[in-house]
ZADO-1210 file (C-alpha; in nm, 4 decimals, padded with zeros to 6 digits):
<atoms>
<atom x="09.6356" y="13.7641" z="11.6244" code="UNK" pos="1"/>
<atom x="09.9124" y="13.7243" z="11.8887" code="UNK" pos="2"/>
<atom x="10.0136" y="13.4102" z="11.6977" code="UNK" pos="3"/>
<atom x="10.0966" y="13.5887" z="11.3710" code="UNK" pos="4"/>
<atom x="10.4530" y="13.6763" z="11.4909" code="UNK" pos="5"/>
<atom x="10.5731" y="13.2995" z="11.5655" code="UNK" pos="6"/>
<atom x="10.3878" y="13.2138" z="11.2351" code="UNK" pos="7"/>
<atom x="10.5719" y="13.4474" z="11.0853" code="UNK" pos="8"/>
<atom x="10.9185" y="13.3811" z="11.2048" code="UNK" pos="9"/>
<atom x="10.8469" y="13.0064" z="11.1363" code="UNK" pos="10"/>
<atom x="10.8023" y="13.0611" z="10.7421" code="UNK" pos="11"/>
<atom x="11.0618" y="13.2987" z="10.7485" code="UNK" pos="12"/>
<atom x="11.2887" y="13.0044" z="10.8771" code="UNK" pos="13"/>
<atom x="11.1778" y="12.7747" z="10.6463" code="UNK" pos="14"/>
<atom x="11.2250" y="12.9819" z="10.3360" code="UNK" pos="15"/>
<atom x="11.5674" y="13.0573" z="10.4463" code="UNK" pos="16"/>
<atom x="11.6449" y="12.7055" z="10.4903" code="UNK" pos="17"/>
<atom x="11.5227" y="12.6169" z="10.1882" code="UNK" pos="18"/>
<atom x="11.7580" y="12.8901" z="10.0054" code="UNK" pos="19"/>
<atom x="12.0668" y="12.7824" z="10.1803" code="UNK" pos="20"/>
<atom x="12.0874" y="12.4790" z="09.9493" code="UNK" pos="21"/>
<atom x="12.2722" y="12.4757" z="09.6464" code="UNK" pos="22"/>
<atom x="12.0411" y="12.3396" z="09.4310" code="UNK" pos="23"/>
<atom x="12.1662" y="12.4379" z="09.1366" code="UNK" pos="24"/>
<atom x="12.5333" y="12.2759" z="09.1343" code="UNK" pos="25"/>
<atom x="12.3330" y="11.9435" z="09.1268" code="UNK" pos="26"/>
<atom x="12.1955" y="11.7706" z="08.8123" code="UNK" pos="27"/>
<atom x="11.9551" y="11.4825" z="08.7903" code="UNK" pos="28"/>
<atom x="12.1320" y="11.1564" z="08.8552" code="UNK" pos="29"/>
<atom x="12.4049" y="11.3171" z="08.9714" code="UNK" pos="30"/>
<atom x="12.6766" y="11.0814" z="09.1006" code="UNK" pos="31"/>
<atom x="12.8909" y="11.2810" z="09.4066" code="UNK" pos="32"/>
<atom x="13.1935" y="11.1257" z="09.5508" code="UNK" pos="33"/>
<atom x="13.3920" y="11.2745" z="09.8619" code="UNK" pos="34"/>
<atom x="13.7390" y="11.1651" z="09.8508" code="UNK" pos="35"/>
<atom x="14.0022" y="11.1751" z="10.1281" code="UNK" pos="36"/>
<atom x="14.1228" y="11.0418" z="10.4077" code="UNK" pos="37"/>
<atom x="13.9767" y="10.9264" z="10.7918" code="UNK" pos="38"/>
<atom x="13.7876" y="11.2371" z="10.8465" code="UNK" pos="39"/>
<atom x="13.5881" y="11.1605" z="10.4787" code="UNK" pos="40"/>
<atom x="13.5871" y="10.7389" z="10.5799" code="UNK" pos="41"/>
<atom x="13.4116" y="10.8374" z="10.9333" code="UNK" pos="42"/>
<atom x="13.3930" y="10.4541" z="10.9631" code="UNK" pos="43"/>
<atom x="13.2241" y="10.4039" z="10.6588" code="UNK" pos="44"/>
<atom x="13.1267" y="09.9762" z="10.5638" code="UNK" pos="45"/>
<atom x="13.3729" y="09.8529" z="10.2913" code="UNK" pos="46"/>
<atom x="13.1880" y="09.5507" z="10.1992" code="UNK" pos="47"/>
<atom x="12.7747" y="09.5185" z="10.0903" code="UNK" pos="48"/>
<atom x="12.5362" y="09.7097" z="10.0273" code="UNK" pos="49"/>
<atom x="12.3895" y="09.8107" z="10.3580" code="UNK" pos="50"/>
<atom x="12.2798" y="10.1651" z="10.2665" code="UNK" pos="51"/>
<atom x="12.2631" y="10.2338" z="10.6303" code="UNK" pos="52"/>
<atom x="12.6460" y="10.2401" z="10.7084" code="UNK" pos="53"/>
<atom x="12.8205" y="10.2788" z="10.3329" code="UNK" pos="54"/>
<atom x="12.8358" y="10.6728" z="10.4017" code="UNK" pos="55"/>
<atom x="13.0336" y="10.6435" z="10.7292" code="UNK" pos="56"/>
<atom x="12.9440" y="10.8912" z="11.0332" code="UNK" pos="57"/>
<atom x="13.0707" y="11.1997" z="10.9167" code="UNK" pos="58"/>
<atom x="13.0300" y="11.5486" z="10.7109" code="UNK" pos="59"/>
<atom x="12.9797" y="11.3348" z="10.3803" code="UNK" pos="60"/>
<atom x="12.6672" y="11.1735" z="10.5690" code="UNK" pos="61"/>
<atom x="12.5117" y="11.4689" z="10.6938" code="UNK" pos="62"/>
<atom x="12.5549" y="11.6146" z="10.3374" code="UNK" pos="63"/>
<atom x="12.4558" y="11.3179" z="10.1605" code="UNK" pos="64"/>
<atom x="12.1231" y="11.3110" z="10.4239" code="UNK" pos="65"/>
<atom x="12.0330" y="11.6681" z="10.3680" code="UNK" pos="66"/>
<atom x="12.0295" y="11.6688" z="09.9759" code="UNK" pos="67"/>
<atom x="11.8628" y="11.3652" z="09.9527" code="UNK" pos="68"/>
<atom x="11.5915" y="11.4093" z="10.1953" code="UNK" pos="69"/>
<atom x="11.5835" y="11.7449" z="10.0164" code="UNK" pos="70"/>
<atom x="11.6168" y="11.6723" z="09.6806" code="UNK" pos="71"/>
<atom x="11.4446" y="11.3431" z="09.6246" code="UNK" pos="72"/>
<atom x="11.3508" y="11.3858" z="09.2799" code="UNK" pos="73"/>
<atom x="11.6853" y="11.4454" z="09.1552" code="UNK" pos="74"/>
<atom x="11.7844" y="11.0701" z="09.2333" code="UNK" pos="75"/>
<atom x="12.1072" y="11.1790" z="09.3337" code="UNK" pos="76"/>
<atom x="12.3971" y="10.8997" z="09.4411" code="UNK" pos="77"/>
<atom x="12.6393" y="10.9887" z="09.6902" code="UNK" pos="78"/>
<atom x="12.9556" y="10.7698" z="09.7195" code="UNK" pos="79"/>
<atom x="13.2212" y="10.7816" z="10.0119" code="UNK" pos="80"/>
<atom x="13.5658" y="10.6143" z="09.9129" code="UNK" pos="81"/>
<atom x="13.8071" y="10.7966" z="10.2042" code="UNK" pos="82"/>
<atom x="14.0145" y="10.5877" z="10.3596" code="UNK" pos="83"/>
<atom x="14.2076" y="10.6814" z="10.7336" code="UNK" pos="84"/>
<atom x="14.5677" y="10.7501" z="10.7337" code="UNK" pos="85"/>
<atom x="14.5333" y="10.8429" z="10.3757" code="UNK" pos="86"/>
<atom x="14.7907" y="11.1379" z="10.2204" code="UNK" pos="87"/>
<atom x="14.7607" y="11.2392" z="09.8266" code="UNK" pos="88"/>
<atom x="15.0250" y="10.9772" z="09.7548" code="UNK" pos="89"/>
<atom x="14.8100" y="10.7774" z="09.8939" code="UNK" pos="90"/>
<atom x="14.5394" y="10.8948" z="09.6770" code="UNK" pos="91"/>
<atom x="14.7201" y="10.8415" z="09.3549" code="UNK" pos="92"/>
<atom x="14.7806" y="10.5047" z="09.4010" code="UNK" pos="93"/>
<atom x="14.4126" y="10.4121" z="09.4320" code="UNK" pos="94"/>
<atom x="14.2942" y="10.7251" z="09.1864" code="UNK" pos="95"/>
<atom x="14.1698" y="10.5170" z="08.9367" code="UNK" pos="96"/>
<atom x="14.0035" y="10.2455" z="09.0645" code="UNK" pos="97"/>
<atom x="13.8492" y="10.4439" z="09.3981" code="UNK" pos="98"/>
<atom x="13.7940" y="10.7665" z="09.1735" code="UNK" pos="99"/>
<atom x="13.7975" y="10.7761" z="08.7863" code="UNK" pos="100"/>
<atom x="13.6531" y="10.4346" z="08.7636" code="UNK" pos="101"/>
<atom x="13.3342" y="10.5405" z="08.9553" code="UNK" pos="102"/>
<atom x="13.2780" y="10.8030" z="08.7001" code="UNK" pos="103"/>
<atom x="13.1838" y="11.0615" z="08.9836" code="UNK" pos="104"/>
<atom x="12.9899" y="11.4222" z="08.8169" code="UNK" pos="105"/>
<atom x="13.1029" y="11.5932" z="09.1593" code="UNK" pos="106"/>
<atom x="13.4060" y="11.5374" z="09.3257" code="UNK" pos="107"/>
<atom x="13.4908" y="11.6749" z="09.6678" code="UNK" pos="108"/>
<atom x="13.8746" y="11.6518" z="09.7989" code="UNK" pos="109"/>
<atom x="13.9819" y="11.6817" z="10.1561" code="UNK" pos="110"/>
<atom x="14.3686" y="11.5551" z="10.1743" code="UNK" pos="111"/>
<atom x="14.6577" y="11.6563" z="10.3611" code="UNK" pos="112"/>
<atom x="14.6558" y="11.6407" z="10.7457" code="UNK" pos="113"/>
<atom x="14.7940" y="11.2991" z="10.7542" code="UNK" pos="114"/>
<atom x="15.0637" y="11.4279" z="10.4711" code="UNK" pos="115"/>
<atom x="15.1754" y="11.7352" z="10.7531" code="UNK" pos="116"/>
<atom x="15.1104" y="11.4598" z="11.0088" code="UNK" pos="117"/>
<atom x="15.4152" y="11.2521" z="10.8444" code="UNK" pos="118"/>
<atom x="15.6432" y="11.5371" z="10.8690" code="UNK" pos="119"/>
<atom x="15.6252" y="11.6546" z="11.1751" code="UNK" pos="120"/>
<atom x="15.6194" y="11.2911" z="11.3190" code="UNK" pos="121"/>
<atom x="15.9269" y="11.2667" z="11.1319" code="UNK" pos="122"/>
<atom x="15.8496" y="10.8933" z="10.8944" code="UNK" pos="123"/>
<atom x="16.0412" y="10.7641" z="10.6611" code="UNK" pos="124"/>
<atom x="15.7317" y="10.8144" z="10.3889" code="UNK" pos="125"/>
<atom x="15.6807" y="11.1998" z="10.4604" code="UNK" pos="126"/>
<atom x="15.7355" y="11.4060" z="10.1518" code="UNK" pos="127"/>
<atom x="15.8145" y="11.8096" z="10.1101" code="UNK" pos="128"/>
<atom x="15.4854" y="12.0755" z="10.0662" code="UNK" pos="129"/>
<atom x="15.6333" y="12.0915" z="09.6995" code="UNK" pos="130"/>
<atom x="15.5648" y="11.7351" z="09.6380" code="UNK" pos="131"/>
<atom x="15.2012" y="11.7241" z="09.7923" code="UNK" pos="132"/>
<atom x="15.1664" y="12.0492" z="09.5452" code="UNK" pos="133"/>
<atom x="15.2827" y="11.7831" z="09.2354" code="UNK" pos="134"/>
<atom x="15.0776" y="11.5111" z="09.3589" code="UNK" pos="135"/>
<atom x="14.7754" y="11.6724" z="09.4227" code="UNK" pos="136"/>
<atom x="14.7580" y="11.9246" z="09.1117" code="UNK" pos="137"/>
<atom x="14.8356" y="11.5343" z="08.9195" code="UNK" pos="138"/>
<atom x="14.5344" y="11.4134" z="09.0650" code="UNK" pos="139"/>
<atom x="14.3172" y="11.7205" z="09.0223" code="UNK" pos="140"/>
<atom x="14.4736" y="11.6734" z="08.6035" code="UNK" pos="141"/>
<atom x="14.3721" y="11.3261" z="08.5800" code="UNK" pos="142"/>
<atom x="14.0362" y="11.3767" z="08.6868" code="UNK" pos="143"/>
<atom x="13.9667" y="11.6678" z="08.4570" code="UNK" pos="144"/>
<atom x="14.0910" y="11.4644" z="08.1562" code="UNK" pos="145"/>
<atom x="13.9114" y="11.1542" z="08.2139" code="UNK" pos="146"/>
<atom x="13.6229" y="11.3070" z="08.3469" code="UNK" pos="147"/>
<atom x="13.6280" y="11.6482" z="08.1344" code="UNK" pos="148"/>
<atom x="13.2088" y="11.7177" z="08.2828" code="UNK" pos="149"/>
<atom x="13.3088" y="11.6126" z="08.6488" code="UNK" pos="150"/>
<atom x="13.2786" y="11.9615" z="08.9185" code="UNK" pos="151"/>
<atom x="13.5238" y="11.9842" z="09.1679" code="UNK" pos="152"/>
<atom x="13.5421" y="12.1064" z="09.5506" code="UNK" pos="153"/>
<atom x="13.8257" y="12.1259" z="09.7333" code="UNK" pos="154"/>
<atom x="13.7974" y="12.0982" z="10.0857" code="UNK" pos="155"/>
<atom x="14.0533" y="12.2858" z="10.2880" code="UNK" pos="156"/>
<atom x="14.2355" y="12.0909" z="10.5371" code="UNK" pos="157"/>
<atom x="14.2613" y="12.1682" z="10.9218" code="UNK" pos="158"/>
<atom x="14.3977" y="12.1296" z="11.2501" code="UNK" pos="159"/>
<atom x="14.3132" y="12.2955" z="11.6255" code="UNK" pos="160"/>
<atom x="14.5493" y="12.2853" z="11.9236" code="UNK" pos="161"/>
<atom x="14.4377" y="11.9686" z="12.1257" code="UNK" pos="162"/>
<atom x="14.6204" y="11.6772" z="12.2169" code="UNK" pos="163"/>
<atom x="14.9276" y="11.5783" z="12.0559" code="UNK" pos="164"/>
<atom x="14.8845" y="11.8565" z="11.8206" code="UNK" pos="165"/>
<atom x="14.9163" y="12.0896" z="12.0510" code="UNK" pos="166"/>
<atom x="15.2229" y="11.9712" z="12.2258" code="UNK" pos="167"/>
<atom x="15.3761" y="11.9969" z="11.8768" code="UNK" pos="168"/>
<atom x="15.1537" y="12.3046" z="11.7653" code="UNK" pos="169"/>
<atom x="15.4242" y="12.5315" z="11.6096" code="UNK" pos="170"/>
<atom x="15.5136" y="12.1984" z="11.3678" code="UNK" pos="171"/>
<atom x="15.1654" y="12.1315" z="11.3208" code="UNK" pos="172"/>
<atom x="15.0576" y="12.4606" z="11.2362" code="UNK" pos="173"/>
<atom x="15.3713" y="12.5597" z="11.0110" code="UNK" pos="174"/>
<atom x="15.3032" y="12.2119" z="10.7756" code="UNK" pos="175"/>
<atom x="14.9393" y="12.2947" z="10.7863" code="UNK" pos="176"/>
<atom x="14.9547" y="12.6835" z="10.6771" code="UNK" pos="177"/>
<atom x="15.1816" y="12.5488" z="10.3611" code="UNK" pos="178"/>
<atom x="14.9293" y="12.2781" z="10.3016" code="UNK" pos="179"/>
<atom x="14.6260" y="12.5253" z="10.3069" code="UNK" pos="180"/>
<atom x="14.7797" y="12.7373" z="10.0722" code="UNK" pos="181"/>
<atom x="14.8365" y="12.4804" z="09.8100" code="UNK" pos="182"/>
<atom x="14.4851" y="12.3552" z="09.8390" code="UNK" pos="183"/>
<atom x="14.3607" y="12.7209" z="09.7650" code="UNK" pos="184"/>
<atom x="14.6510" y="12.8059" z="09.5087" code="UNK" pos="185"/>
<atom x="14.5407" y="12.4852" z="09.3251" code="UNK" pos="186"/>
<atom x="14.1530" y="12.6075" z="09.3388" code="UNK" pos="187"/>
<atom x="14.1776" y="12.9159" z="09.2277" code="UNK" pos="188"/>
<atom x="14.4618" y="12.7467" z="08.9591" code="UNK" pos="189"/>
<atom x="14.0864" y="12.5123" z="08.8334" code="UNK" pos="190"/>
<atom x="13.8473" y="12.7412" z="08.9046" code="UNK" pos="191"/>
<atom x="13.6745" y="12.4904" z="09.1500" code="UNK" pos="192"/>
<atom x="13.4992" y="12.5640" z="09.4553" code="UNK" pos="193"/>
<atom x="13.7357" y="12.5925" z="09.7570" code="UNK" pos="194"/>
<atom x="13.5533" y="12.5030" z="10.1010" code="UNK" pos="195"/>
<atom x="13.7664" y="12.7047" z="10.4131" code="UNK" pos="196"/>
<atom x="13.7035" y="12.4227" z="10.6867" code="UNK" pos="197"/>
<atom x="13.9944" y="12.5640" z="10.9114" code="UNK" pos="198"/>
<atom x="13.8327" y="12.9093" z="10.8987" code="UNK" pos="199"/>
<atom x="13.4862" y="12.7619" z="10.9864" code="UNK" pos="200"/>
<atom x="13.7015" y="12.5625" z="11.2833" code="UNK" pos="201"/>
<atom x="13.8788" y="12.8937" z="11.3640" code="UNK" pos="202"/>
<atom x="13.5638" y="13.0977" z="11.3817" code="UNK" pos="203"/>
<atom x="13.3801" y="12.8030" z="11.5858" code="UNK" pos="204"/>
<atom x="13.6375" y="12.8330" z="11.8641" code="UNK" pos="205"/>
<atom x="13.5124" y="13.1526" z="11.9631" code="UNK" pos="206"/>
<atom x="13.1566" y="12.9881" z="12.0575" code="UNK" pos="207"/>
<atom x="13.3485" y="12.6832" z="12.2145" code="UNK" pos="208"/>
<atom x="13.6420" y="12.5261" z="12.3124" code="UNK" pos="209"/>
<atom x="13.8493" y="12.3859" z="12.0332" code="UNK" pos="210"/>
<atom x="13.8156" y="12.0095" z="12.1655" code="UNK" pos="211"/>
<atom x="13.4282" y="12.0346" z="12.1362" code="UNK" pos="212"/>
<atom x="13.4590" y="12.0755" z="11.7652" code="UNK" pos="213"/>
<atom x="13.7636" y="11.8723" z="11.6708" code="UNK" pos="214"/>
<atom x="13.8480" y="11.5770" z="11.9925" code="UNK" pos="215"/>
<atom x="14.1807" y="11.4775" z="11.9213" code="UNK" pos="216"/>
<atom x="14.2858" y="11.8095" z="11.7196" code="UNK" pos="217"/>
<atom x="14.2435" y="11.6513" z="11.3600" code="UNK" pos="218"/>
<atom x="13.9338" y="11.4626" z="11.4031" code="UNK" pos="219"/>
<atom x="13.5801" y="11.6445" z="11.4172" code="UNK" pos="220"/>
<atom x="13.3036" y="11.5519" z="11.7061" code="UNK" pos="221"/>
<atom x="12.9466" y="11.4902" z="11.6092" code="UNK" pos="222"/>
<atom x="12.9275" y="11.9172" z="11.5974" code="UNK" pos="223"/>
<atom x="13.2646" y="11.9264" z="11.4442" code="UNK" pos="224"/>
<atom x="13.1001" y="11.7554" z="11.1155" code="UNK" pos="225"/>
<atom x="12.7835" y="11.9399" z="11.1435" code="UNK" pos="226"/>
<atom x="12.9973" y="12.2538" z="11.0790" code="UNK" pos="227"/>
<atom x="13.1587" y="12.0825" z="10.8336" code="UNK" pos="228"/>
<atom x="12.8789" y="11.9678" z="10.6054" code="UNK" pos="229"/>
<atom x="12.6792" y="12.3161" z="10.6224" code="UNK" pos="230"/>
<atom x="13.0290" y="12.5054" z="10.5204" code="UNK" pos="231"/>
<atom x="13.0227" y="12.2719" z="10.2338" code="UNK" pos="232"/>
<atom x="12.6917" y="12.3262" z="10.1348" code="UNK" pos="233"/>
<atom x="12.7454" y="12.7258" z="10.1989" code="UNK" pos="234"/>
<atom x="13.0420" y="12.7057" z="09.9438" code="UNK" pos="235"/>
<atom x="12.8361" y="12.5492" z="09.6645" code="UNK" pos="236"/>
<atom x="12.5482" y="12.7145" z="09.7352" code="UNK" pos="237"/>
<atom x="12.7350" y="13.0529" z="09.6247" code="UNK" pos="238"/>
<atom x="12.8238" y="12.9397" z="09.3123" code="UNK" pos="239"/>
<atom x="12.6186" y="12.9934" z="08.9957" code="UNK" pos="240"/>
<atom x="12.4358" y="12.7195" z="08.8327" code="UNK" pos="241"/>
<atom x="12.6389" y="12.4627" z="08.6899" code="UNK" pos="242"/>
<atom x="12.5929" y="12.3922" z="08.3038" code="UNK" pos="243"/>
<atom x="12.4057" y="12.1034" z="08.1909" code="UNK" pos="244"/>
</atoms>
């Protein structure tokens, strides 16, 4: 009888694991796509078929691992196409081929540190808040059109004060804050899911130092992407069922 209470807590655990996954937003067959830039790559393999590396290290794996070791009967098909030092011009340039082409059903976003990156570094190629807003709202438009069934999720972009962006924090975080707010204006503008990574970095800093979650200040350690992919699957897991 003294075992009952571990037993206990153990199917407790399990059931709430199970519930923390958002089943529902997922069809059969469902093709998912995470779009972006370095952060989304993770060092993913361009060339093959080697099923081992085409995800990359990153959130996008861990996600990808979870709902298909979770979910097998759903033959779901995840698909990484990020690419580092990407910014949403960036992104239109290759939307086509890297995004409407692949015919995704769910498409997750995360853009924009590398387009606050530009400014604050000063290059030649940076462009205004006001222009990311045009670019990116373009690219959420041409999605929706060509792909009228395809669910989005946009994925909040972040920084935390290490390295080089902390020596230049007050740029950093001004570009960012404008950023952050036109990735949630432009949710709430589609109805799509809007995924608060910078909160979930925020809130992580109180556990830990900021460079044990994100090294360099924009890129996320091994824990960094674990937070990551479970505020990802928190945000779709609150949604209601998607339509078939």
């Amino acid at each position: 009888m003294k075992s009952l209470p571990v037993i206990f807590a153990v199917v407790i655990f399990s059931v709430s694991a199970r519930a923390a996954e958002p089943a529902p937003f997922f069809h059969p067959h469902d093709r998912i796509l995470f779009q972006g830039d370095s952060i989304t790559d993770g060092g993913r393999q361009r060339v093959g078929n080697d099923l081992n590396h085409i995800m990359g290290q990153d959130y996008a794996y861990l996600i990808a691992a979870r709902l298909g070791a979770r979910f097998p009967e759903r033959q779901l098909t995840f698909l990484n196409r990020g690419i580092s030092g990407n910014t949403a011009t960036d992104l239109a340039a290759r939307w086509q081929a890297d995004t409407l082409d692949l015919k995704p059903d769910v498409l997750s976003i995360l853009v924009g540190v590398n387009d606050a990156a530009d400014v604050v570094d000063g290059r030649a190629k940076a462009v205004t808040a006001g222009q990311f807003e045009q670019t990116y709202d373009r690219l959420i438009e041409d999605a929706l059109k060509a792909l009228p069934n395809v669910r989005l999720v946009l994925c909040e972009p972040f920084v935390l004060p290490v390295g080089r962006v902390k020596t230049g924090w007050e740029k950093w975080s001004a570009e960012m804050t404008s950023r952050r707010q036109i990735v949630a204006k432009l949710a709430a503008k589609h109805h799509v899911p809007f995924v608060p990574f910078q909160k979930v970095f925020d809130d992580a800093c109180r556990r830990a130092p900021a460079d044990y979650w994100l090294w360099d200040g924009v890129h996320p350690t091994y824990a960094g992407h674990q937070l990551m992919a479970d505020a990802w699957l928190r945000a779709l897991n609150a949604l209601p069922p998607a339509d078939k």
